[in-house]
N, C-alpha and C positions, 0 to 999 in steps of 0.2 A: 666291297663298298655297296649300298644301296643306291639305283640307280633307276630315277625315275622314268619316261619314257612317254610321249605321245604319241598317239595314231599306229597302234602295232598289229595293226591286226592283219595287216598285207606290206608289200612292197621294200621302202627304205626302213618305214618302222621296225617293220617282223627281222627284218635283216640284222637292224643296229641291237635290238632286245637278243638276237641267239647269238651272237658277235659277246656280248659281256657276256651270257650265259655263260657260255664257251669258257671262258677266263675266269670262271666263278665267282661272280658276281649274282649279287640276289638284285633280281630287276620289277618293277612294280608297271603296268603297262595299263596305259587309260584310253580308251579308245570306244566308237560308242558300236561299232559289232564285238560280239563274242572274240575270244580267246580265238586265235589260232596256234598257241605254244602250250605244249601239254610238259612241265618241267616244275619238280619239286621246288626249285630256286622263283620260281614266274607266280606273280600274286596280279592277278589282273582284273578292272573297274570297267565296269560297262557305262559308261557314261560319258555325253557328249560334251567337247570342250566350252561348251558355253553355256552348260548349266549348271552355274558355277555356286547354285545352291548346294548341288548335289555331291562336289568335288570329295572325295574323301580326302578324311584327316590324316594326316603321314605324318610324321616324326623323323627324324636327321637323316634328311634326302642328301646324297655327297654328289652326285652329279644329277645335272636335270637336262633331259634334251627332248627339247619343243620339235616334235616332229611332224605333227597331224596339220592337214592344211586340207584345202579345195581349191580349187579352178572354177572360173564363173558360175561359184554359186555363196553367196555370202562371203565372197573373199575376205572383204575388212575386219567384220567380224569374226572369223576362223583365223584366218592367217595371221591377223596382226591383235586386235582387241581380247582373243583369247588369250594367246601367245601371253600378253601381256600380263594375265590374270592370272595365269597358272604361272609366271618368272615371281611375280611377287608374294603368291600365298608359298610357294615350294621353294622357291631359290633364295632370297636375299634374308640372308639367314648363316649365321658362324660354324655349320658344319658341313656347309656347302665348299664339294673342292672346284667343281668347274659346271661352267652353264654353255650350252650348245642348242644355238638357233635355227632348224634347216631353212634358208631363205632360197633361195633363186637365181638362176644368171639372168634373169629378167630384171630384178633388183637393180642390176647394174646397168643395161644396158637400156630397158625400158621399153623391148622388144616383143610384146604378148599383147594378152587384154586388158584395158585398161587398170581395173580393179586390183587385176591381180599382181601386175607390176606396183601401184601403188603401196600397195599390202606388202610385200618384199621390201621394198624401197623402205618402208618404216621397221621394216626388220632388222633392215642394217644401221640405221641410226638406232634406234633402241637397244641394239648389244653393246654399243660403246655406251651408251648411257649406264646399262646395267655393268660394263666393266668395272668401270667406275667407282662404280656403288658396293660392288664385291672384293674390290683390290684390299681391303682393309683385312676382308679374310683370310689374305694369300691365296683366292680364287680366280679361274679366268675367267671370260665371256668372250667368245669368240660366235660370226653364223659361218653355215658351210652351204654354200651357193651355187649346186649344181647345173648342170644344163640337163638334155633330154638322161632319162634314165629309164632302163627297159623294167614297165610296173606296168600293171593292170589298168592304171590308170591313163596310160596312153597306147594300149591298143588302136586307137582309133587309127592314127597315125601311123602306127608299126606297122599296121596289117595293109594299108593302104601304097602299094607299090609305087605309087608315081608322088606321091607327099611322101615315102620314103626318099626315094632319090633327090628329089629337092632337098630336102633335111643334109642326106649326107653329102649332097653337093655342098653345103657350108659347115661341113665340119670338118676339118682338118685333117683327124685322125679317121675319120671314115666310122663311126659305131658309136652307139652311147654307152654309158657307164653302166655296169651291173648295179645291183640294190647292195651285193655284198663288196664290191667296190667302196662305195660310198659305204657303207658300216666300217671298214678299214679308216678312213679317214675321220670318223665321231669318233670311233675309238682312238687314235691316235690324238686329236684335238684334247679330250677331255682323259681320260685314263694316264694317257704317259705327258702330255704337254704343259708345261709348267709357266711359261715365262710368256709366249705367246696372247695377247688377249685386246680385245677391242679391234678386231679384224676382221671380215669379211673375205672368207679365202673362196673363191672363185675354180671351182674343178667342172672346167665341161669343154674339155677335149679340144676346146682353141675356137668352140664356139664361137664365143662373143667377136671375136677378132672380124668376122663380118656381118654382124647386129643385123641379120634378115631372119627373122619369123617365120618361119611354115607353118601352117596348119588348116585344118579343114574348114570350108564354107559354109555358113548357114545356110 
């Protein structure tokens, strides 16, 4: 299958992109740093999700999974107004098999920075919209709404010992999810899940169960 990909250049992206390698799948990764997968199957765009002049042209994308986001920085715009742009130029469309949203357990809970919960929050109403709109194709839409996941992008926090223990003082299971965790579950939603869609599956360890925030002070 051809399988599109955003934000691959580190963390859950680069994860979920060698995840379908793996399974032989030819995967196309848009992200606005350089390649970090060096693989005959990997065609990858250097280009940020909101310059959406520049989006390259693709032909029969079967799976598309919106991965690339930020944290207080342009959230709306990245997180949800991109998202948005790239489900309608790539996905809604009769040879799409399944669309996969990374949102957030902030989405749910509404536990972070303002912005960025709001940007989540329209992630999960907009994949039941885009369900919707796809079910004609015998396609799903489904987001996968993780909680902390060990990425580059929360160093800040991991390396910080005492915002650690806070952290895992409200997590249930005591640890966050790997990148290739979370790659197991995009693959599973969209590859093998058929019947599934307009859902908002929430994986973060029992997280939300007590909706307190950590994280560092300005």
């Amino acid at each position: 299958m051809n399988v599109l990909i955003t934000g691959t250049s580190q963390g859950i992206g680069k994860a979920i992109a060698e995840k379908f390698l793996k399974e032989n799948n030819k995967v196309i990764g848009i992200d606005k740093e350089k390649a970090s997968i060096t693989r005959p199957e990997y065609t990858h765009y250097v280009c940020d999700v909101r310059d959406y002049n520049n989006l390259p042209e693709l032909e029969e994308i079967n799976i598309l999974i919106n991965n690339a986001g930020t944290q207080n920085e342009a959230d709306i715009d990245v997180n949800l107004k991109a998202l948005i742009h790239i489900t309608e130029k790539y996905g809604i469309q009769n040879k799409i098999k399944s669309i996969l949203n990374i949102g957030s357990a902030s989405g749910h809970t509404g536990s972070e920075f303002p912005e960025y919960c709001a940007s989540k929050g329209g992630v999960m109403a907009y994949t039941k919209n885009v369900a919707i709109r796809v079910a004609p194709f015998g396609a799903t839409c489904n987001s996968l709404d993780p909680g902390g996941v060990i990425t580059p992008l929360n160093d800040c926090v991991i390396n910080d010992a005492n915002l650690w223990n806070q952290i895992m003082d409200e997590t249930p299971l005591k640890r966050w999810a790997t990148p290739e965790e979370i790659a197991e579950w995009a693959y599973f939603l969209t590859a093998v899940n058929s019947f599934c869609t307009g859902q908002n599956i929430l994986v973060d360890g029992g997280e939300a169960i007590n909706y307190k925030f950590v994280w560092q002070e300005d």
